[in-house]
N, C-alpha and C positions, 0 to 999 in steps of 0.2 A: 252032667255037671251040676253041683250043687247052685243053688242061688241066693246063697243065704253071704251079703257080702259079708257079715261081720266074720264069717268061718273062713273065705278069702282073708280079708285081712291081717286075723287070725294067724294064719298057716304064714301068711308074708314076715309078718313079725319073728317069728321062727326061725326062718329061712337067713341065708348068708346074700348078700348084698344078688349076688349071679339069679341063684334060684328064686328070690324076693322077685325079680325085674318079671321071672317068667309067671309066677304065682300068678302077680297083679295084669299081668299081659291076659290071661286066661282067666282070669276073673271079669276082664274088660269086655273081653268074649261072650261072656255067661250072662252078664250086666251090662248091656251097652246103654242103661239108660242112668245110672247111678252113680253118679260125679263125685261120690265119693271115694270110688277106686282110682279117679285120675287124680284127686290132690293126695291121697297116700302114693302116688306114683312119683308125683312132682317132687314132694317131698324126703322121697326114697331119692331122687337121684341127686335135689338138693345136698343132703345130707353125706352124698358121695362126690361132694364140688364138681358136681355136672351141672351147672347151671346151663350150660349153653342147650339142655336138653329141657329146662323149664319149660319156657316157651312152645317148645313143638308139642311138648304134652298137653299143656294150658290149648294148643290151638287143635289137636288130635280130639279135646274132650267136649269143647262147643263142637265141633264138625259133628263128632257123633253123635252129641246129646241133641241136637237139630235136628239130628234125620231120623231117630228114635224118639 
């Protein structure tokens, strides 16, 4: 997997809202240390008036960026 996030984000930007979510899901993967995949996350799902999914992203991205 590449690690180059801007080529993840990239490919998200691309991507229709479904395969965006898995893009940057897999990216998160690849980067578990790079907190810039989870606020292009947030903001993907902002964008798709998921707010009630902010939050768990926002709390998904400290958890991980802690343990990495």
């Amino acid at each position: 997997m590449p690690r180059s996030t801007e080529l993840w984000l990239a490919l998200a930007k691309l991507e229709n809202y479904e395969k965006a979510r898995a893009v940057l899901n897999r990216a998160s993967q690849a980067n578990p240390n790079d907190h810039t995949i989870y606020v292009a996350a947030a903001k993907l799902e902002e964008a798709q008036a998921n707010t009630e999914m902010v939050p768990k992203l926002i709390h998904k991205a400290v958890r991980n960026l802690a343990k990495h």
